[in-house]
VONUBA-634285 format. One record per residue: x, y, z of N, C-alpha, C in turn. Coordinates in steps of 0.05 Angstrom, whole numbers, plus 5000, padded with zeros to 4 digits. Example, Ala and Ser with C-alpha at 12.3 -4.5 7.8 and 13.67 -1.06 7.14 Angstrom:
BEGIN
526448865156524649105156526449345156/525749555142527349795143525850015157/
END
This chain:
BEGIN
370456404990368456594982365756494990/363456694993361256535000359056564982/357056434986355356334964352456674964/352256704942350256874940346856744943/346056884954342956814956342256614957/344956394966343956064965343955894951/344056064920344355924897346155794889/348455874904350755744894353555904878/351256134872353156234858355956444878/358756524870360056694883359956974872/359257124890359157414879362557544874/361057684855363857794838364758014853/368357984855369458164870369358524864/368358474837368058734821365758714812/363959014823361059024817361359134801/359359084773359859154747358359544751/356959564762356359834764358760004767/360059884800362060094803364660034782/364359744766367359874746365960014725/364360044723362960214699363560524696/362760654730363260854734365960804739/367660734750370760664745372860814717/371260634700372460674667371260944663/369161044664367961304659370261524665/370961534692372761744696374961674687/376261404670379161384667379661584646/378161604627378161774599374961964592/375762054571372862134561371662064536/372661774538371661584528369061504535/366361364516364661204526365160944537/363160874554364360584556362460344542/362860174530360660024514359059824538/357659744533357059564556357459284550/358559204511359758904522363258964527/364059184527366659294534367059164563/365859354577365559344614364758964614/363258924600362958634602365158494608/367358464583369058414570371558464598/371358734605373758754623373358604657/369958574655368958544682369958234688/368858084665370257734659372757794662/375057914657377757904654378257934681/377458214700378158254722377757934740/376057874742374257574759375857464756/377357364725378957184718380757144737/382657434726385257514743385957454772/383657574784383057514812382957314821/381157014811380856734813383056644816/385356704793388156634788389656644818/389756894813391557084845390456974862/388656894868387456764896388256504902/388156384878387856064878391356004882/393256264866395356164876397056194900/395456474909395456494946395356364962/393456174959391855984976392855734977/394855684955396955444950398255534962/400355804968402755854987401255825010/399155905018398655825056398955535051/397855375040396955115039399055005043/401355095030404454995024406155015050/405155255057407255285097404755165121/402755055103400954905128399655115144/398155415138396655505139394055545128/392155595146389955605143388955935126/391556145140389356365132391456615105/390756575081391756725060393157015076/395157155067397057275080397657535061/398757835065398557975050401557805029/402357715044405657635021404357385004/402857225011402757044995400357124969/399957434971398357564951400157624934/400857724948403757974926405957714908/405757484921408357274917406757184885/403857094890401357004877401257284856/401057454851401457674836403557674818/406657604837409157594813408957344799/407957114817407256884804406056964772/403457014783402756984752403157244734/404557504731405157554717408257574705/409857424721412157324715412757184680/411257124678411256944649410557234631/409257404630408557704622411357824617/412057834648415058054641417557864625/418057644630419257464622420057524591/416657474579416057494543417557904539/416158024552418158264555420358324552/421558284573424558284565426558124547/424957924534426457694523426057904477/423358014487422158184471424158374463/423958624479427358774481430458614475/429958344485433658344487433458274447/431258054443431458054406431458264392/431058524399430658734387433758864389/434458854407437258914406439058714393/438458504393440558344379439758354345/437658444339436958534314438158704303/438058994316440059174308444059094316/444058924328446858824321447658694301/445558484287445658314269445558624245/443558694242443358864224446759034225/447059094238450559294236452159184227/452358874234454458754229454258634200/451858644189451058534157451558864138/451459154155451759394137455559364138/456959254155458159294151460159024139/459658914130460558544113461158664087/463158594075463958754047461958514028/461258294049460158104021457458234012/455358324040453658334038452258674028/455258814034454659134028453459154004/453759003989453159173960449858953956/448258803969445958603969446358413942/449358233951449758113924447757813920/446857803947445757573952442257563960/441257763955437857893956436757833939/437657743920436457683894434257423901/
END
């Protein structure tokens, strides 16, 4: 990335104006301005992440130049641990309602002799 005005600083991949108007048309919702704040930090975040782990897969096959795959790879990367908590989310919920069936149907437990 390159340096803004010299300062040092990196300009943000998301200009807060245009996600402003962005969120405007998503709903007809207002948008707050430490809201847009709030999402503007998150987006930067995200991005930093996804990049930094892109730039490890070129680094890793001994390239110099970031690749559309090692975006997309850098993408499942980090939200892999997301879907992961997901489905692990669903499969307890199902095994909940199994536990639960199998306790409606226990002659010990049918009548809640043990709730007390």
């Amino acid at each position: 990335m390159t340096e803004d005005d010299g300062e040092g600083e990196t300009p943000s991949p998301v200009k807060p104006h245009s996600l402003k108007n962005f969120v405007k048309t998503q709903s007809d919702m207002r948008a707050g301005g430490d809201a847009v704040d709030e999402l503007h930090h998150h987006l930067e975040f995200v991005a930093e992440k996804i990049w930094l782990e892109a730039a490890k897969q070129a680094e890793e096959d001994d390239r110099k130049t970031v690749k559309r795959r090692d975006v997309k790879e850098a993408i499942d990367a980090v939200t892999e641990p997301h879907d992961l908590i997901k489905e692990t989310s669903r499969h307890l919920s199902y095994m909940q309602n199994m536990i639960d069936g199998q306790v409606e149907k226990s002659p010990l437990y049918a009548e809640n002799r043990y709730d007390d």
